[in-house]
Structures are given as C-alpha cells and as structure tokens.
N, C-alpha and C positions, 0 to 999 in steps of 0.2 A: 501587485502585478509585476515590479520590476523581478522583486524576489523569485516569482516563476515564470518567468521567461530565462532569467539567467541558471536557476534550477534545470529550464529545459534543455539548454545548449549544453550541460556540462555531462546530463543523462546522455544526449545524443553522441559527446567524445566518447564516453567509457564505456558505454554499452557494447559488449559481444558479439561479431556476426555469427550467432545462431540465435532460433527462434523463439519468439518471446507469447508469457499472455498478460493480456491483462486484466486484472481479476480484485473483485468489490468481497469485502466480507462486512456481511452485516448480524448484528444481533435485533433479538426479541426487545422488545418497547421495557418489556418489565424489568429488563436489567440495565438498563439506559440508566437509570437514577443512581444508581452505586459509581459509576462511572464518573455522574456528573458532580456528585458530592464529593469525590478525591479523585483528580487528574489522573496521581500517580500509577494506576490502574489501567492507563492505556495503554501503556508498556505489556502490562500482558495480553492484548488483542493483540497487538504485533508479533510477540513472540508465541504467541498459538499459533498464529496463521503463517508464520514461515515452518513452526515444526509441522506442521499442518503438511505444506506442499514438500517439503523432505521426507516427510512419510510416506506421502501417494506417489511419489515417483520411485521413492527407495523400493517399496513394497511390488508398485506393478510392473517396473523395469528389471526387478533381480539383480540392481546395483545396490554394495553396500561401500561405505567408506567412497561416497564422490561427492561431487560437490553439486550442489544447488544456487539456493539463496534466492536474491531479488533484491529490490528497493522496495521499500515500505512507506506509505504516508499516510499517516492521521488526517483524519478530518470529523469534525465536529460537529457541524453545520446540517441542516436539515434541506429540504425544498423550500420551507419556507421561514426557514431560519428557525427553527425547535431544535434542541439540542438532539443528535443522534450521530452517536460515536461511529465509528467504521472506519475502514481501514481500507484503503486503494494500494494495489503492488504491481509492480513490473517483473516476472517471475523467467525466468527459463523454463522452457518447456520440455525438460529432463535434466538430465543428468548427464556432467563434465566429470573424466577420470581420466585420467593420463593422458590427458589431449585428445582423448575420443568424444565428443559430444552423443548423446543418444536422447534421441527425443521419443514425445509422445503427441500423436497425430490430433487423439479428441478424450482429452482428459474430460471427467466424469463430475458435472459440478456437484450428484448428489452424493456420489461416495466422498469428494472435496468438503462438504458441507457435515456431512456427517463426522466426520474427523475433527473438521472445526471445534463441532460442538461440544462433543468430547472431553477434549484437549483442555478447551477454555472452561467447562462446569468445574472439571478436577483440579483445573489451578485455581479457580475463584474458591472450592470449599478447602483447599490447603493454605490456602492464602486467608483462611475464616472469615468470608467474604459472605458468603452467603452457605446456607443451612442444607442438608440432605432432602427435607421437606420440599423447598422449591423446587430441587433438582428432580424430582419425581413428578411434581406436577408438571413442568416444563416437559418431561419424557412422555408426559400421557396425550399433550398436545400434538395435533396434525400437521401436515407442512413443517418436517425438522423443526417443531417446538420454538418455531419463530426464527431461527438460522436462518441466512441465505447468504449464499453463494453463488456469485454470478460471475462467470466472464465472456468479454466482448464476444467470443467464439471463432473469431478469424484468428490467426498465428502472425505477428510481426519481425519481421526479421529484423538483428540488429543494426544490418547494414543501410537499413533505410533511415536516416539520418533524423527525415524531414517525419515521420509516424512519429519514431521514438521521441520525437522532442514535443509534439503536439500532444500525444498521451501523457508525456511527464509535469507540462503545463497543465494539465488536467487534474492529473493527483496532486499537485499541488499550490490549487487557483485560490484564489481569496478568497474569506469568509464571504464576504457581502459585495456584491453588485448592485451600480449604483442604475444602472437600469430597470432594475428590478425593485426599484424600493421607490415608493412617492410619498410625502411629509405633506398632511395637510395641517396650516400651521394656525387655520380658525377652528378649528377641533384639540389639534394638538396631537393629531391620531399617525400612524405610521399603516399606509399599507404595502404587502408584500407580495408581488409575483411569482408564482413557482416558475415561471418562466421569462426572458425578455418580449416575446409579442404578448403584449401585455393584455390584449381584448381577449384572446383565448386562454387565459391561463387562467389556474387556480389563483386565488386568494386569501389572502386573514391580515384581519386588521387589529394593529394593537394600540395601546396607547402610547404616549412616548418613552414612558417609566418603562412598561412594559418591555419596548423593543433594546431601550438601554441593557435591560437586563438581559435579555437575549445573550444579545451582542457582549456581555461582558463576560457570558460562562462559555464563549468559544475564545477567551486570552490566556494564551499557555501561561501557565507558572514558571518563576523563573527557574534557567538551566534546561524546562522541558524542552526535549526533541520531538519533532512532530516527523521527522525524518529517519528510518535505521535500513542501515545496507547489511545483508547480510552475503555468508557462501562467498561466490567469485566476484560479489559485489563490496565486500569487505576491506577496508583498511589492507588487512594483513595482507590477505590474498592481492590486492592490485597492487602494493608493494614488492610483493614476493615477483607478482608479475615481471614491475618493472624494473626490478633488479636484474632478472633473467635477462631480459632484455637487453640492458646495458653490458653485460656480461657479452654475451652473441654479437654485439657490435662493436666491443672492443677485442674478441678474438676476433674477426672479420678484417678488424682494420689490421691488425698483428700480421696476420698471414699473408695482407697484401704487401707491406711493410717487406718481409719475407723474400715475397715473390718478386718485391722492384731489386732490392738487393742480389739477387740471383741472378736476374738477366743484367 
C-alpha cells in the first residue's frame, strides 16, 4: 500500500496537462496459463498494448513520427484472487509533435481491442509461444475471441492532480486485501470476497495450501518490472524534457543578468 500511494504522487508530479484515458487490456482465460507458467511473458502484454495505442492514434489522427506512450502496470490478480494477467495504462489521448498536442475525443474500444489482439497472437507465435492452430480457433470465437478492452470513458486531464494520483493507486494496488479475505482457522479454509461489503459479494473458498499458492504465482520474479513508461512518459524523453528546461532557465537568468548590467 505504501508502495502505491507513493507510485501515486510521483504519477501526479510528471503527468502532462493534456488529456488522459484510462484503459484495462485483458486476454482470453485460455491463454492465461502460458502467462502463468513463464512471467517473462508479461512484457509482451505491455508492449502490444502500448504498440496497440501508437497505432490507433497514429492511424486515425494522420500523425506519423509523434509521440504517445503512457504508464503501464501489470497486475496479476483476479476478483478473487485466480491468476489473470492484464495490464492497466495511463495513456494520452493523442498524439504530442512539436509541442502541439492533438487529441481524440471518443476513441474506439473495439477497433482498440482489435489491434490488441492482433499485435499480441503474432508476437506469442514468433516468440513459438503458441501454434497457428489455436490462433484460428481463437479467430472463430465471438466477442474478439476473448480480448477485451475497456476504458473508463471519461477523459482525465493531467492537470488534475488529485484523479491522476487516485487512478495511478489503482493500477498499482496490492495483490490482496485484507478486507476481502476471512481465514477460518477450524477448517483451515480461506474465504475470498470479490468485493469489501462482503454480504453482497461473490465468493470461493480455498483451502489454505490452496490460497498460498494463489498468492504465490502473483510474486514477480527477481529483476521483474511490473511497471514500463513508455513515449513522453519515458526515461529519455522526461530527460530530454528536463534538460530543455534547465536550458530556458538559464538563458532567462543570462538575459536578465544582461538587462541589470545595462541599466
């Protein structure tokens, strides 16, 4: 919890004022298990789904060569704790080129979601991940083949401090709530709420082996990132930024420097 809260304030400094979405990419149940057997594999959920949204704004805005990007977070963790991979992002809602921002007012989750899918079968079979056979059956399926692509549908601006930081706690909240979880300890049984009001929520009950293991295939491997910034959200680029910057403010001071000298 500490870890995203202090995730959220640092989202709320560097974030952009221009408008943001936020947006869930989820896969089909049947590829979840490739996932959960090698980590390393999550990496490519994030990087489909940021070429993903570089694509859908390059394509329907008619900018080439600007920039995009977003934050990206893994999460593991199901409703009620079943492993199911997906990826939560904080995206721009267009495209930045030479200091013009250009957005898009109501991006398209099914042409979104379509690109997803895409994207991710063709890295999973070049990465021999899985076979041309599934990726056929998968295609004959209804509802994009088990994709989904969802975002909130409102537009957040960067400048709102207090949104940007409470979605970025969001993407990246802890696995398990302990409100959500009750141990009964003459069974030895673990039940789990898909929700905290816990009289109306779903449930499943495991045993305790059971729910250890759970809980054990949502622990990154070491070195894993469960976090990647990409675009204007990038290492390079908020350097490059804040180099600029410092530049502009030290010709500013120069000039006044200049100016006192003169009078």
């Amino acid at each position: 919890t500490k870890r995203s809260l202090l995730f959220g304030e640092k989202i709320a400094e560097i974030a952009k004022p221009i408008p943001h979405l936020h947006i869930t990419f989820n896969i089909p149940k049947i590829l979840r298990a490739y996932f959960r057997r090698n980590r390393k594999l999550l990496k490519l959920l994030v990087q489909s789904a940021n070429y993903d949204m570089n694509t859908y704004f390059e394509e329907l805005l008619c900018i080439t060569n600007g920039f995009s990007g977003g934050i990206y977070c893994i999460q593991t963790q199901g409703a009620l704790y079943n492993f199911h991979p997906h990826i939560h992002a904080l995206v721009p809602a267009g495209i930045l080129k030479n200091g013009v921002f250009t957005s898009q007012k109501y991006p398209s989750a099914q042409v979104i979601t379509q690109l997803f899918r895409a994207r991710l079968l063709k890295v999973l079979i070049k990465e021999d991940v899985i076979q041309e056979e599934l990726v056929e059956m998968l295609m004959s399926w209804n509802h994009n083949s088990g994709f989904n692509v969802h975002s909130g549908g409102n537009r957040i601006s960067g400048s709102n401090e207090s949104r940007i930081e409470q979605v970025s706690r969001y993407m990246s909240r802890a696995t398990i709530t302990a409100r959500r979880v009750d141990f009964d300890p003459g069974d030895q049984t673990v039940t789990v709420y898909e929700k905290q009001e816990q009289p109306f929520s779903k449930t499943a009950r495991y045993s305790i082996l059971d729910f250890l293991g759970l809980l054990a295939c949502q622990i990154p491997s070491t070195y894993e990132s469960l976090v990647y910034y990409y675009g204007i959200y990038s290492s390079s680029y908020r350097g490059k930024d804040k180099k600029e910057e410092i530049e502009t403010e030290l010709e500013q001071v120069e000039e006044g420097g200049k100016r006192d000298t003169i009078n």
